[in-house]
NULO-593723 format. One record per residue (C-alpha): residue in three letters; x, y, z. Coordinates in nm, 2 decimals, decimal comma. Each point is the difference from the previous one (the first is absolute). Layout:
<lumtors>
ALA:X:Y:Z
...
</lumtors>
This chain:
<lumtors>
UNK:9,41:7,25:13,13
UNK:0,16:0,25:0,22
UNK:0,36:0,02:-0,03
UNK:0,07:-0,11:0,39
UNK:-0,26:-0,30:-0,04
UNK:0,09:-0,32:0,01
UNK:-0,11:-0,25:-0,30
UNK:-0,25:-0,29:0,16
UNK:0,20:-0,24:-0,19
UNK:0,34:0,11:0,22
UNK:0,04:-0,16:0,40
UNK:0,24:0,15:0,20
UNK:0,14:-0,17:0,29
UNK:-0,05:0,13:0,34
UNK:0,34:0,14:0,02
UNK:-0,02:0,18:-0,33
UNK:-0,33:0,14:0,12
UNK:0,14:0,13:0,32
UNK:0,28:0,14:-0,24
UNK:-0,23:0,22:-0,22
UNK:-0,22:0,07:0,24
UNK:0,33:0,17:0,18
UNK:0,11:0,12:-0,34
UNK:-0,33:0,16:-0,02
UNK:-0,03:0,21:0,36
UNK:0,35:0,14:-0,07
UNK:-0,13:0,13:-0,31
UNK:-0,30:0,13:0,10
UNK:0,24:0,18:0,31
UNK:0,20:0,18:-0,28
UNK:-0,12:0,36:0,01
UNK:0,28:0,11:-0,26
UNK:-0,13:-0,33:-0,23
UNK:-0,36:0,13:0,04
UNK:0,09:0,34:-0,02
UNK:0,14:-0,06:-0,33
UNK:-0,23:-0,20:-0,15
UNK:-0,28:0,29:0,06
UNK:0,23:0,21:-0,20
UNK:0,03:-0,19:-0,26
UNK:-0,35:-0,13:-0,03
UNK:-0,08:0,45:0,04
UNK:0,25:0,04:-0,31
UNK:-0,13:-0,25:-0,17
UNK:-0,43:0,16:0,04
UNK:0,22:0,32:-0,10
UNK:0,09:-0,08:-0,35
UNK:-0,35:-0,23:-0,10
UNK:-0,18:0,33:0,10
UNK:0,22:0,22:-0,21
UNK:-0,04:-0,22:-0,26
UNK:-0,39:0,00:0,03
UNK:0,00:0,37:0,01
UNK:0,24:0,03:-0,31
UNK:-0,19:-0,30:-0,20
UNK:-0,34:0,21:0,06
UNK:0,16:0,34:-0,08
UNK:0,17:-0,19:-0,33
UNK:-0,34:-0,17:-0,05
UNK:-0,25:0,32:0,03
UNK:0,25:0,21:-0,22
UNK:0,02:-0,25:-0,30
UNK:-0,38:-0,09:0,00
UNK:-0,10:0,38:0,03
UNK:0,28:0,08:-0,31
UNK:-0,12:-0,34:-0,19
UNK:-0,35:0,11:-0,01
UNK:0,06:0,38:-0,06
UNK:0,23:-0,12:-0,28
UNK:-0,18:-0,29:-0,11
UNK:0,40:-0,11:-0,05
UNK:-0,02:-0,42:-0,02
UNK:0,36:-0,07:0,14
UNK:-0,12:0,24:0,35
UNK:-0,34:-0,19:0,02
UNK:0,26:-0,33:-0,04
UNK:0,23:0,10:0,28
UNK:-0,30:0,11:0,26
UNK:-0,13:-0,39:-0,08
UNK:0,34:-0,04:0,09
UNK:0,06:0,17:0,30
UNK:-0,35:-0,01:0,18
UNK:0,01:-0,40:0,08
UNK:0,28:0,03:0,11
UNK:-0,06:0,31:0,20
UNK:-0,34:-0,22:0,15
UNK:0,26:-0,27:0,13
UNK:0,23:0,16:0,16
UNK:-0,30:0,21:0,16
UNK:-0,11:-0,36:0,11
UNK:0,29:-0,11:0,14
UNK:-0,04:0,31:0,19
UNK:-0,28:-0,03:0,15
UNK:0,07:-0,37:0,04
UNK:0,30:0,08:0,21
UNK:-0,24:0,26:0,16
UNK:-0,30:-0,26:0,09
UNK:0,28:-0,25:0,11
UNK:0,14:0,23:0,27
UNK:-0,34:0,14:0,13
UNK:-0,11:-0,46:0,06
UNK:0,37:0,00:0,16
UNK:-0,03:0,32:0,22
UNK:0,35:0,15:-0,15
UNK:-0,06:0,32:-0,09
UNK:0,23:0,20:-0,20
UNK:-0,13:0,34:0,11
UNK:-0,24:0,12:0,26
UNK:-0,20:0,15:-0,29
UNK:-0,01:-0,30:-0,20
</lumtors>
């Protein structure tokens, strides 16, 4: 359920749905609000894509060392680090797929 949906099992009465519908225009007329948000939502792609470059960098080193030194605790830290390094490179692309459906790109080049 999306965060401004309301439950099936809630009724509003007319005047509280006039309320939030009014709630909701001004809202949506907030260019420093939506302005904002954009940031923050930008920020937050920033750091899951550093982290997905850095887990992959971390990941590639230790498996390359592990199996050049046959060493079992660097074999035990890439089994480690490379599911995690697939989830956050599916949330990713998650986030990706979910703003190519909604139209809300965060680049031109994306």
């Amino acid at each position: 359920m999306d965060d401004w949906e309301i439950p099936e099992d809630v009724r509003l009465s007319p005047h509280e749905r006039i309320a939030l519908l009014e709630i909701e225009a001004n809202l949506l007329r907030d260019r420093r609000l939506a302005h904002r948000m954009r940031r923050r939502e930008r920020d937050r792609d920033l750091w899951l894509r550093l982290a997905v470059a850095l887990l992959a960098v971390a990941s590639l080193f230790v498996a390359v060392m592990g199996i050049r030194t046959s060493d079992p605790a660097l074999l035990w830290c890439f089994a480690l680090l490379w599911p995690l390094t697939l989830l956050q490179t599916l949330r990713l692309l998650r986030r990706a797929a979910h703003r190519h459906r909604t139209g809300d790109r965060l680049t031109p080049w994306l």
